[in-house]
ZADO-1210 file (C-alpha; in nm, 4 decimals, padded with zeros to 6 digits):
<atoms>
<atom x="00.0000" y="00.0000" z="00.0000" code="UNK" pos="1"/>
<atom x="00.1151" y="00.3328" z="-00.1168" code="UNK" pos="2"/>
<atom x="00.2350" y="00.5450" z="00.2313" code="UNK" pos="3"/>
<atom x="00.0421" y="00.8847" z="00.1976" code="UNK" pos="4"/>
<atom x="00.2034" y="01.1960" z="00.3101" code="UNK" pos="5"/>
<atom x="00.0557" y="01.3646" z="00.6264" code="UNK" pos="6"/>
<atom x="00.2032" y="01.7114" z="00.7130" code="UNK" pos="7"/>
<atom x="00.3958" y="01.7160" z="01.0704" code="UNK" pos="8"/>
<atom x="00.4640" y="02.0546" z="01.0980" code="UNK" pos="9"/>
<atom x="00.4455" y="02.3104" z="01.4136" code="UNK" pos="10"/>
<atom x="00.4185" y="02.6338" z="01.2404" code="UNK" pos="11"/>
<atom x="00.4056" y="02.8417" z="01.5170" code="UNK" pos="12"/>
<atom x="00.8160" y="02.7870" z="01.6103" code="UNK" pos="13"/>
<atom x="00.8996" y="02.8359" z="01.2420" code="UNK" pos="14"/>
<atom x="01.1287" y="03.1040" z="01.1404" code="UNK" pos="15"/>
<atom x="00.9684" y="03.1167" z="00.7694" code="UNK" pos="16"/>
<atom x="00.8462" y="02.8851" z="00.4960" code="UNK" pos="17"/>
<atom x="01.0655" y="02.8381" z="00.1831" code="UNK" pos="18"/>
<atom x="00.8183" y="02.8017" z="-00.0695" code="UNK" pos="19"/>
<atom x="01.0527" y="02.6992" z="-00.3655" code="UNK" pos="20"/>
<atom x="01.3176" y="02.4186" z="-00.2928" code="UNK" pos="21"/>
<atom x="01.4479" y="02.1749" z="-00.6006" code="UNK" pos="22"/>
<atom x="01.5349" y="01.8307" z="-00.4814" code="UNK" pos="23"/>
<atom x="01.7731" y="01.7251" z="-00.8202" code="UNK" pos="24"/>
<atom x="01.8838" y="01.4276" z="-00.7199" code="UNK" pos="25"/>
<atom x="01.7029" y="01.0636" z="-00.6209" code="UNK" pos="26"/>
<atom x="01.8152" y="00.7868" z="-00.3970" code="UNK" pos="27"/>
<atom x="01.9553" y="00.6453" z="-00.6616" code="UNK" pos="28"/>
<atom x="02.1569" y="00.8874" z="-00.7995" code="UNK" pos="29"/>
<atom x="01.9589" y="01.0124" z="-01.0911" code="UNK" pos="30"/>
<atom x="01.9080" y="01.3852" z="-01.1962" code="UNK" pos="31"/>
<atom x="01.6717" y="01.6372" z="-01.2441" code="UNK" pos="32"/>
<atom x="01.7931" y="01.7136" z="-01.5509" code="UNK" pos="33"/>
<atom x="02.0679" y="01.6095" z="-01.7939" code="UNK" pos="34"/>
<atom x="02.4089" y="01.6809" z="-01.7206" code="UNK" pos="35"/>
<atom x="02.4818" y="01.9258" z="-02.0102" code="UNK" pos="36"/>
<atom x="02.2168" y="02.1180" z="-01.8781" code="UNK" pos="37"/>
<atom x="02.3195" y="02.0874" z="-01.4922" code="UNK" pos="38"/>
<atom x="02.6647" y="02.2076" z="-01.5592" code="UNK" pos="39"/>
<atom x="02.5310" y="02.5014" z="-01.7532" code="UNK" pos="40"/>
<atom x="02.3185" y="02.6335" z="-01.4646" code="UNK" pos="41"/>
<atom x="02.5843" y="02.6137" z="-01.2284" code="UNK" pos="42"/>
<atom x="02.8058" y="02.8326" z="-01.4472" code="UNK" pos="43"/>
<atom x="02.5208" y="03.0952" z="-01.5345" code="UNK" pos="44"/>
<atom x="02.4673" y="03.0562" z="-01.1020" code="UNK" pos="45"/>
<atom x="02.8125" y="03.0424" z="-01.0479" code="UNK" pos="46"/>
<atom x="02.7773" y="02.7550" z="-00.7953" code="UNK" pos="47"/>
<atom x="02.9329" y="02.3981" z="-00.7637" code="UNK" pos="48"/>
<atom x="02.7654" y="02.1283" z="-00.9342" code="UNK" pos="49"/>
<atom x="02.7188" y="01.9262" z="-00.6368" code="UNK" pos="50"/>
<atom x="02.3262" y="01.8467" z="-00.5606" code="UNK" pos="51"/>
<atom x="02.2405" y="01.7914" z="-00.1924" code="UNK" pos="52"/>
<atom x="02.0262" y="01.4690" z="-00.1297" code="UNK" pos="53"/>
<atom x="01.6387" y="01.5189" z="-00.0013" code="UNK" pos="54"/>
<atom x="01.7281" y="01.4327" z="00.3214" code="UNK" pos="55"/>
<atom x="02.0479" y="01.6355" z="00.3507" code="UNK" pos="56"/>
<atom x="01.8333" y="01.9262" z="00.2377" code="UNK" pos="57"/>
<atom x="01.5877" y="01.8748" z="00.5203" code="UNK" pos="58"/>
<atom x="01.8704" y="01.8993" z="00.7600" code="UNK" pos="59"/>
<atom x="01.9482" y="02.2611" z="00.6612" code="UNK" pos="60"/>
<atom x="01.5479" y="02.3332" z="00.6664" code="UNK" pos="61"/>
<atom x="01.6176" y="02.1651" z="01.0430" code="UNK" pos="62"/>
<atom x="01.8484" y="02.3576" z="01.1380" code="UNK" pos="63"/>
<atom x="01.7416" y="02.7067" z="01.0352" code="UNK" pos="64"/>
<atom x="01.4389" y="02.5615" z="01.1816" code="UNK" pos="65"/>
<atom x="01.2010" y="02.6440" z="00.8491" code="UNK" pos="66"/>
<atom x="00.9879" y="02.4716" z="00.6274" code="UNK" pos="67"/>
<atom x="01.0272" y="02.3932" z="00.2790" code="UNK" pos="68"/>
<atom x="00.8299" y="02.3169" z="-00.0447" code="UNK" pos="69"/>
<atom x="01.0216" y="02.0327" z="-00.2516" code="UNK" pos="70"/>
<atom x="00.9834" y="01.9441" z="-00.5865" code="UNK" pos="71"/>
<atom x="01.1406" y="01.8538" z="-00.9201" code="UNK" pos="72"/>
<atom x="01.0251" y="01.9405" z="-01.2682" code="UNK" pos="73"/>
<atom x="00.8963" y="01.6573" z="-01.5096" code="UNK" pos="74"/>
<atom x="00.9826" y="01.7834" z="-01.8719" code="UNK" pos="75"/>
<atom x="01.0399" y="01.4649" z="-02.0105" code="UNK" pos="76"/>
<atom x="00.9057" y="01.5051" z="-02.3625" code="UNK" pos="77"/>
<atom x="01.0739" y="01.8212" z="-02.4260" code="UNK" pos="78"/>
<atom x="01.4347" y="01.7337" z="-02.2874" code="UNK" pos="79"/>
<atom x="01.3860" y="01.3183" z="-02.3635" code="UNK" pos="80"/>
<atom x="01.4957" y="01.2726" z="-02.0312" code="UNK" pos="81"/>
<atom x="01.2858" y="01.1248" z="-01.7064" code="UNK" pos="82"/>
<atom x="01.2916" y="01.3263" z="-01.4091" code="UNK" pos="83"/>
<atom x="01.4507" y="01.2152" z="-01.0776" code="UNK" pos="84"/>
<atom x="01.2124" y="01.0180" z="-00.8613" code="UNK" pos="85"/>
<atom x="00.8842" y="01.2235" z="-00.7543" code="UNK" pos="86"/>
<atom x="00.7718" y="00.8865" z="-00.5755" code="UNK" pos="87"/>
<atom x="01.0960" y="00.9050" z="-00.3716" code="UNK" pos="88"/>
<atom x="01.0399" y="01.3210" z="-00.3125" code="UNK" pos="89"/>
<atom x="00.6634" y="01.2203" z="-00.1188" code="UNK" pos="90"/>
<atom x="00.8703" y="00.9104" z="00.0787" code="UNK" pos="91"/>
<atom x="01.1646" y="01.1440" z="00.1706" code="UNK" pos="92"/>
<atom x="00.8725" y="01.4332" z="00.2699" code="UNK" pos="93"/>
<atom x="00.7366" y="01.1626" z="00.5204" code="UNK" pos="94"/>
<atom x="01.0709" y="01.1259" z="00.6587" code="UNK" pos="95"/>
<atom x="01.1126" y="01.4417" z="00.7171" code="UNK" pos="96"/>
<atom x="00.7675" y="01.5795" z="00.7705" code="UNK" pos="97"/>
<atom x="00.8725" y="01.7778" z="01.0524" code="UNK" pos="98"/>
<atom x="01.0227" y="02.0601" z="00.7733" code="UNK" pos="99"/>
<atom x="00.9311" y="01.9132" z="00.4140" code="UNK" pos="100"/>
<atom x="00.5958" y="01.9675" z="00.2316" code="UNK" pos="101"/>
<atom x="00.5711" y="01.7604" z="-00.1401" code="UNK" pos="102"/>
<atom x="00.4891" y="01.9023" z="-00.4321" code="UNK" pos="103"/>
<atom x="00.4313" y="01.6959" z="-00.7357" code="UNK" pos="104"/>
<atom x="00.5065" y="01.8137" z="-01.1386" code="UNK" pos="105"/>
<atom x="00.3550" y="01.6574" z="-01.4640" code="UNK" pos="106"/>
<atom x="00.4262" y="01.7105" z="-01.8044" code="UNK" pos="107"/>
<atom x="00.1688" y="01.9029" z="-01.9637" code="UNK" pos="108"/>
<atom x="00.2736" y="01.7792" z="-02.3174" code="UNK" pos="109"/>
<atom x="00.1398" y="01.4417" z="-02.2359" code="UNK" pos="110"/>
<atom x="-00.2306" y="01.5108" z="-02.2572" code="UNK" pos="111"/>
<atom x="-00.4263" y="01.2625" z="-02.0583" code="UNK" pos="112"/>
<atom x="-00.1939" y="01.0641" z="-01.8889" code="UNK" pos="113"/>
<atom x="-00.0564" y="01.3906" z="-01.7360" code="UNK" pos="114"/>
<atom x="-00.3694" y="01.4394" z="-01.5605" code="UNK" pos="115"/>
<atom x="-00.4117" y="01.0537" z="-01.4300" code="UNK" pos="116"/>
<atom x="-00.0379" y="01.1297" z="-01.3360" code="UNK" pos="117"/>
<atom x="-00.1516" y="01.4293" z="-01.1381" code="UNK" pos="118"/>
<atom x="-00.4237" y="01.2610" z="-00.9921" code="UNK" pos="119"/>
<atom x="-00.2143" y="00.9495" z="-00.9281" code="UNK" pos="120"/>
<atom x="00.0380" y="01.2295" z="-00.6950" code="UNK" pos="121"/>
<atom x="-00.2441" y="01.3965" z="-00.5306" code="UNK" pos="122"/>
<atom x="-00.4689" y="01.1044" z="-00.4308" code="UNK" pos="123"/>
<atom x="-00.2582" y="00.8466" z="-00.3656" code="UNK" pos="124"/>
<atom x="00.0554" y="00.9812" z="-00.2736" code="UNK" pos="125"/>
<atom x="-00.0861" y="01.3363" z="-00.1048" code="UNK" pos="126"/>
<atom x="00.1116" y="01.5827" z="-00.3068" code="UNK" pos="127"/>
<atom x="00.0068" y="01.9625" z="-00.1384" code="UNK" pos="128"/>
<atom x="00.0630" y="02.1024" z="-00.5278" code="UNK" pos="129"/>
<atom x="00.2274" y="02.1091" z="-00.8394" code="UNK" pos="130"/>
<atom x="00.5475" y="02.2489" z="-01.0249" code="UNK" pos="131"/>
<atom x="00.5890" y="02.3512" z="-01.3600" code="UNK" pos="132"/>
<atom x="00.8107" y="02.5538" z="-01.5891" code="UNK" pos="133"/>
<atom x="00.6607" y="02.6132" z="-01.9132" code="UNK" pos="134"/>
<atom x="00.9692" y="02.7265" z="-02.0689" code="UNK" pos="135"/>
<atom x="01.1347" y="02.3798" z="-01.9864" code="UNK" pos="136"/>
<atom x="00.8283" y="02.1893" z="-02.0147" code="UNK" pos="137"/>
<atom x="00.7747" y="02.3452" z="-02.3791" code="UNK" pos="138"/>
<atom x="00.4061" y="02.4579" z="-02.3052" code="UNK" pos="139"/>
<atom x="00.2372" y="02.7820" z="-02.3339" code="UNK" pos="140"/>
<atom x="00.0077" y="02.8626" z="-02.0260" code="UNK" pos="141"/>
<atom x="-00.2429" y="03.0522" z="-02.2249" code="UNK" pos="142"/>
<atom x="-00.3021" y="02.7514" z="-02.4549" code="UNK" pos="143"/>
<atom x="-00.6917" y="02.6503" z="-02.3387" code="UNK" pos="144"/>
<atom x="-00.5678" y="02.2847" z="-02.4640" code="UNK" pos="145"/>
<atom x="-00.3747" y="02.2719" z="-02.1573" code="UNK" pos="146"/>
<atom x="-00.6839" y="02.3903" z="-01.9734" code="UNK" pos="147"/>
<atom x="-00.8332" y="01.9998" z="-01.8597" code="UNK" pos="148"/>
<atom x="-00.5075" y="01.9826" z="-01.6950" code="UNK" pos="149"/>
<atom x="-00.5549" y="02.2676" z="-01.4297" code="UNK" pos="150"/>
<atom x="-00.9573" y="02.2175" z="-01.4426" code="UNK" pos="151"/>
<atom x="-00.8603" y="01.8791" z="-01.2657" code="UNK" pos="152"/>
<atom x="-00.5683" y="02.0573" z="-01.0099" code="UNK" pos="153"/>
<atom x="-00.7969" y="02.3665" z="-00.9116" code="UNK" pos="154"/>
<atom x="-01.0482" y="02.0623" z="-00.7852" code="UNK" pos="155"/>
<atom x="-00.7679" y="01.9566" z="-00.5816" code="UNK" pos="156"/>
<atom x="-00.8054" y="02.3149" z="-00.4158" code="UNK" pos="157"/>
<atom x="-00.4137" y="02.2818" z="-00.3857" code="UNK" pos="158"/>
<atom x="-00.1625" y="02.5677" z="-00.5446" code="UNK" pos="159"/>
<atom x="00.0326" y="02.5407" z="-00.8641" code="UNK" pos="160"/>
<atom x="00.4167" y="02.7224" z="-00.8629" code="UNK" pos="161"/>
<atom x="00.4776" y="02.8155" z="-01.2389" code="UNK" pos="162"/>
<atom x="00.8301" y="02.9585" z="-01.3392" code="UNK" pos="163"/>
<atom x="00.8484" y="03.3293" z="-01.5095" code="UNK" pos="164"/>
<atom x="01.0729" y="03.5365" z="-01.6368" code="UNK" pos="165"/>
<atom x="01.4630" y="03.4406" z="-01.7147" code="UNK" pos="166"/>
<atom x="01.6243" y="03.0764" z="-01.6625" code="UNK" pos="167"/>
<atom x="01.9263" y="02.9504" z="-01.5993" code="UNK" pos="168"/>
<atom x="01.8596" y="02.6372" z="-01.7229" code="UNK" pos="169"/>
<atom x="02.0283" y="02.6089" z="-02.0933" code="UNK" pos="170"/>
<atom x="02.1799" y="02.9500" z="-02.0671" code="UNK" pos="171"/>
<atom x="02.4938" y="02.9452" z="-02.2232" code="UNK" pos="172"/>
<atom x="02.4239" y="02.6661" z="-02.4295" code="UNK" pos="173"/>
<atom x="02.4267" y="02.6882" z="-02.8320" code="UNK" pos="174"/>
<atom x="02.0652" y="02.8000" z="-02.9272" code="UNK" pos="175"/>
<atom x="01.9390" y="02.7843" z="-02.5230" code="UNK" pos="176"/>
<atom x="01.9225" y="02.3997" z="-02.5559" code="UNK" pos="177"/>
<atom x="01.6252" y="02.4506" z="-02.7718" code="UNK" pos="178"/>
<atom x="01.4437" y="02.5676" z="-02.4617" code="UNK" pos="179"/>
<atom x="01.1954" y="02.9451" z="-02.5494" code="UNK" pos="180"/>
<atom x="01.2012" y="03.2331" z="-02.2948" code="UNK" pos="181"/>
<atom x="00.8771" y="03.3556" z="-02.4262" code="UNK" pos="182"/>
<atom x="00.6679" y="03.0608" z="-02.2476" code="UNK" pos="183"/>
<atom x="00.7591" y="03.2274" z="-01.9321" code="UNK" pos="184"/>
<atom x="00.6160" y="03.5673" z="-01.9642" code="UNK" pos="185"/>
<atom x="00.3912" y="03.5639" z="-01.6580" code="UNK" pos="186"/>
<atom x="00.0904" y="03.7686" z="-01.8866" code="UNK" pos="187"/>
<atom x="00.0614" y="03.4280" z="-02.0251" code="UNK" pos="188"/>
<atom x="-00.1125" y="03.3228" z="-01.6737" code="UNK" pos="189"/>
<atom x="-00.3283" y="03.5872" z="-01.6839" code="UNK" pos="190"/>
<atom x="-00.5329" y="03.3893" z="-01.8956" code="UNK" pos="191"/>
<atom x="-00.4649" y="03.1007" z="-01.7242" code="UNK" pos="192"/>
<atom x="-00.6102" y="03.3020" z="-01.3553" code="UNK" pos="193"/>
<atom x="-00.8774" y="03.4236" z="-01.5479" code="UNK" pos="194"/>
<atom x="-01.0220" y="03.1003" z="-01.6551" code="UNK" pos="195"/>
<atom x="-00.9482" y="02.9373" z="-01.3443" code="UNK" pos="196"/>
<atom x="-01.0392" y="03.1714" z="-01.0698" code="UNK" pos="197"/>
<atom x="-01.0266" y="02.8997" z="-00.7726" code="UNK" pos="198"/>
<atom x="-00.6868" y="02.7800" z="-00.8772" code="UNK" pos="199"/>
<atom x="-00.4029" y="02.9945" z="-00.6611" code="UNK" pos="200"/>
<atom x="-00.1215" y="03.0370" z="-00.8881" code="UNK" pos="201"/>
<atom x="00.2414" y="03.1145" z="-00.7645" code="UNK" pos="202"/>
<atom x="00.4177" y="03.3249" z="-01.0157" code="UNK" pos="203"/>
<atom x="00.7609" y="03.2139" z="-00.9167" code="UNK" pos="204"/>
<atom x="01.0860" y="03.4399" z="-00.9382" code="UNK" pos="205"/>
<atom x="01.1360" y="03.7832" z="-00.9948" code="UNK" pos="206"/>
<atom x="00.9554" y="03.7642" z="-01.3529" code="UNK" pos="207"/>
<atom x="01.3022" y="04.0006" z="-01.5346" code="UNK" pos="208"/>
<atom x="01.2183" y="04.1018" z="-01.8000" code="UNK" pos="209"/>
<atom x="00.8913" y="04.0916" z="-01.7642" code="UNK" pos="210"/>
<atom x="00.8381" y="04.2345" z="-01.3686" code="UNK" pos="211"/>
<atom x="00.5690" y="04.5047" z="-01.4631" code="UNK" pos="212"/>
<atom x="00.3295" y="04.2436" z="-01.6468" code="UNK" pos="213"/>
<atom x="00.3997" y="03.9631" z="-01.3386" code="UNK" pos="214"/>
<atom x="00.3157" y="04.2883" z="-01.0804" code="UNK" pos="215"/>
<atom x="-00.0024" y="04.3501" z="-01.2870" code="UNK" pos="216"/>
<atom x="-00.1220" y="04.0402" z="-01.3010" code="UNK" pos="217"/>
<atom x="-00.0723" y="04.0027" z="-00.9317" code="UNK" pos="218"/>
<atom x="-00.2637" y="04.3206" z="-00.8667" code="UNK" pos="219"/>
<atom x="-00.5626" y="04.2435" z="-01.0731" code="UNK" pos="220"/>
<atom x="-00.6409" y="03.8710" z="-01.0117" code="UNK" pos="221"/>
<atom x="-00.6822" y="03.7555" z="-00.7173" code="UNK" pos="222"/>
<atom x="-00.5914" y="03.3895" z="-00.7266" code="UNK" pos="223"/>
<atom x="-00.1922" y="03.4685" z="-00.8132" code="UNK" pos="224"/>
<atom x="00.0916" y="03.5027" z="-00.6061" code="UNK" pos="225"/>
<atom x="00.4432" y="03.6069" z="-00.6891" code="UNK" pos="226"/>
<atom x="00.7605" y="03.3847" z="-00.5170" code="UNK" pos="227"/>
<atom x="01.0982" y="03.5507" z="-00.4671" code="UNK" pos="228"/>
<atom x="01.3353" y="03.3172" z="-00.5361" code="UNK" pos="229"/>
<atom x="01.5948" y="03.2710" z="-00.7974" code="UNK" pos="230"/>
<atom x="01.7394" y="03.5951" z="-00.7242" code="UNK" pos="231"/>
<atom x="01.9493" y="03.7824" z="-00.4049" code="UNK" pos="232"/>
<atom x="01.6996" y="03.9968" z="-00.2198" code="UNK" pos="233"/>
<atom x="01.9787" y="04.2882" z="-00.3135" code="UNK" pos="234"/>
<atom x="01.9287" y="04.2697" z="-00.7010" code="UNK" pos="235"/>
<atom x="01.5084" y="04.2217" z="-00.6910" code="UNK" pos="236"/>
<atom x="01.4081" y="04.5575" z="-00.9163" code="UNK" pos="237"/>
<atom x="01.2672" y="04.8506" z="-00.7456" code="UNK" pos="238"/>
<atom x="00.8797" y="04.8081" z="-00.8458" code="UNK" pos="239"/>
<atom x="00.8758" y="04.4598" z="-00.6941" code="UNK" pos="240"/>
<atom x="01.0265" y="04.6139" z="-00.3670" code="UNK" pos="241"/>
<atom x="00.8206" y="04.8485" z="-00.3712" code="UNK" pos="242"/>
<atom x="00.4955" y="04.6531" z="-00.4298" code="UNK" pos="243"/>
<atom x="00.6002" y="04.4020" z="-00.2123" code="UNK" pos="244"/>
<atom x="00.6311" y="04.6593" z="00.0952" code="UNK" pos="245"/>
<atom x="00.2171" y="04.7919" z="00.0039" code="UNK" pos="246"/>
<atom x="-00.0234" y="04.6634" z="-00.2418" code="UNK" pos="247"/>
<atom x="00.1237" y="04.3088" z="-00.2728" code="UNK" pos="248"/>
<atom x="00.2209" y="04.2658" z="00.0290" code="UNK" pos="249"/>
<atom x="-00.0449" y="03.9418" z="00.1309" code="UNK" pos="250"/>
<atom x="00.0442" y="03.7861" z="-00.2127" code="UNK" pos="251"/>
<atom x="00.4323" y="03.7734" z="-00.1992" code="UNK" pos="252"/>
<atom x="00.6446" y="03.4819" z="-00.0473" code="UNK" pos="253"/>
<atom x="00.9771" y="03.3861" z="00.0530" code="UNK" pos="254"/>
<atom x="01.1605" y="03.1564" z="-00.1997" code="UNK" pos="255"/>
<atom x="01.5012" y="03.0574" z="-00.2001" code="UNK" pos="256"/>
<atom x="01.5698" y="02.8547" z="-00.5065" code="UNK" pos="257"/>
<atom x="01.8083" y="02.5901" z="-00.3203" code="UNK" pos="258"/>
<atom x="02.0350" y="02.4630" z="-00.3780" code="UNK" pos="259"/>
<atom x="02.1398" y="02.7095" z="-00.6252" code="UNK" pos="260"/>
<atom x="02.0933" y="02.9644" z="-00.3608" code="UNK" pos="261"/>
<atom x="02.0783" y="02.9186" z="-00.0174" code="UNK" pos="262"/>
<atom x="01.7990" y="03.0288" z="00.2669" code="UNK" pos="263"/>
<atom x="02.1005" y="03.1678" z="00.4839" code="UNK" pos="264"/>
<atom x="02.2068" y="03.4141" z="00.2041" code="UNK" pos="265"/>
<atom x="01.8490" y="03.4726" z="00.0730" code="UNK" pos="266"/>
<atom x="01.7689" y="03.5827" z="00.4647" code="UNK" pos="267"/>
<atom x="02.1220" y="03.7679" z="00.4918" code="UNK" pos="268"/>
<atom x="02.0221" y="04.0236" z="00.1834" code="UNK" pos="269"/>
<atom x="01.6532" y="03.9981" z="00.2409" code="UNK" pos="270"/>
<atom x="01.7541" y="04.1452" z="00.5840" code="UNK" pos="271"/>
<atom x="01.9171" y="04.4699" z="00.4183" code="UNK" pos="272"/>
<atom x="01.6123" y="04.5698" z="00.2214" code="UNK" pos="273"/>
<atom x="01.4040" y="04.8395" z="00.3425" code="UNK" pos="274"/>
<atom x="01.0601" y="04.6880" z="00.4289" code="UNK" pos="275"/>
<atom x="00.8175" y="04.7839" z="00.6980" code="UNK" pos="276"/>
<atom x="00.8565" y="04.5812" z="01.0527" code="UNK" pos="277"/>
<atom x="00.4570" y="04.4452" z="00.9680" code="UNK" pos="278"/>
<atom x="00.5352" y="04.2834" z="00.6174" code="UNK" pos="279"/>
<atom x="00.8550" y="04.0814" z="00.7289" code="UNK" pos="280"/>
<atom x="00.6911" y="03.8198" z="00.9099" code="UNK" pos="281"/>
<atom x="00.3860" y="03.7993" z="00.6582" code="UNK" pos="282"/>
<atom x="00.6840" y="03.7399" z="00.3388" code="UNK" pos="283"/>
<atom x="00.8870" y="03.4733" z="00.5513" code="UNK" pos="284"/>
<atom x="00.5989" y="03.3298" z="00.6958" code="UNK" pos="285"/>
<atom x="00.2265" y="03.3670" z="00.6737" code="UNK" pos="286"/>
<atom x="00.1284" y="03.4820" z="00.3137" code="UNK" pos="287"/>
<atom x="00.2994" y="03.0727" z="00.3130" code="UNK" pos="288"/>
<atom x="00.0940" y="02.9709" z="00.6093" code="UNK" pos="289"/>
<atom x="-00.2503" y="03.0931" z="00.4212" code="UNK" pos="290"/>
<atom x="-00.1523" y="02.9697" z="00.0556" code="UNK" pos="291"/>
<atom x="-00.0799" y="02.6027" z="00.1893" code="UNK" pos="292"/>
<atom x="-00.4106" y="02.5806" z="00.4056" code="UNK" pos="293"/>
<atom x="-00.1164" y="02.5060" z="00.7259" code="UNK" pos="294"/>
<atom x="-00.3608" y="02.6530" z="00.9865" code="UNK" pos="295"/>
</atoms>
């Protein structure tokens, strides 16, 4: 019988809730991605190429005495490659349910099965939502033949995280490894919000180039969210600041990206912007708290 994941938090004596965390490796040594396309992300981050393990991951959420959000990406038709182990992501989550909460990813490009696939994650194995990065994934959010995909997920009543903006992953490499930007203009889940107004959608990153349409879309529909990971607090543009310190500040969480950048750093720059005393706790902490139904 399939072990279901239960969360085992105690929110109340976390510091803050990382709400993006990519576990790249399985048990069994197999990677998120393909190796050409690992080694080019940790050049364009300028980071080692070394991936921690799920459960040495949930030792540093231990320790800094956080949560996390743990996922991989499943873009197997576009790259031809299988993702690392999502079964082994839920069974590591139970191990460590004390500071891990599972998220699941499908591959939009595979029609039905993805859905019986996202089904499969959420019913059986108790995935609290889903990952995906269209620009990897080779999908277009706007594109209503995607649509039976998130009709099924926003029945789930649990979140989606969708990458925008700029990637790392094939930068560098001759033609960006075949992989389009474009997909990952957040105005392309406008439609996507609009359609599907019960589905909370977690516009993750700061969305550069495109931070004015991801801060519109953010104001105007109320079922999207905006991450900030993928980026030091100390180069996040000066509208996102800004929004984040007054109209946004409800819809905007702490993300880290690990283990391309860590929660320690993240927290070390985050603590050198100028934001009022109130909004703090409600980016590390609650905005997360309210999004993942924790309380």
């Amino acid at each position: 019988m399939t072990e279901r994941y239960e969360l085992g938090l105690d929110v109340d004596k976390l510091v803050a809730i990382d709400t993006h965390v990519h576990i790249e490796i399985d048990d069994h040594g197999h990677h998120a991605l393909p190796q050409v396309v690992l080694d080019g992300m940790s050049a364009y981050f300028k980071t080692d190429s070394s991936r921690p393990t799920l459960d040495e991951t949930a030792e540093v959420y231990r320790q800094l005495n956080m949560a996390a959000v743990v996922f991989t990406v499943d873009a197997t038709t576009t790259l031809g490659y299988s993702p690392n182990s999502q079964e082994e992501i839920v069974a590591g989550a139970i191990r460590n349910n004390d500071v891990l909460i599972p998220f699941g990813s499908v591959d939009p490009l595979q029609g039905k099965d993805a859905i019986n696939r996202a089904r499969k994650l959420y019913e059986d194995y108790g995935v609290r939502g889903f990952k995906f990065h269209p620009t990897i994934q080779g999908w277009n959010p706007s594109d209503e033949s995607f649509f039976p995909l998130f009709e099924v997920i926003e029945q789930m009543e649990v979140p989606i995280v969708v990458h925008t903006g700029q990637t790392g992953v094939g930068a560098g490499l001759p033609g960006g490894h075949g992989l389009r930007l474009n997909y990952s203009n957040p105005m392309l889940l406008d439609d996507l919000a609009a359609s599907f107004p019960a589905l909370q959608i977690v516009m993750a990153h700061p969305s550069v180039p495109w931070q004015d349409e991801a801060l519109a879309v953010a104001t105007h529909k109320a079922n999207t969210w905006i991450d900030l990971s993928g980026w030091s607090p100390k180069y996040f543009p000066e509208n996102l600041v800004r929004q984040a310190n007054s109209l946004l500040q409800n819809k905007v969480l702490f993300g880290s990206d690990f283990p391309l950048i860590t929660p320690e750093r993240w927290m070390r720059d985050f603590d050198g912007l100028t934001m009022k005393d109130e909004v703090r706790p409600k980016i590390l902490k609650d905005n997360a708290v309210r999004l993942l139904g924790l309380r």
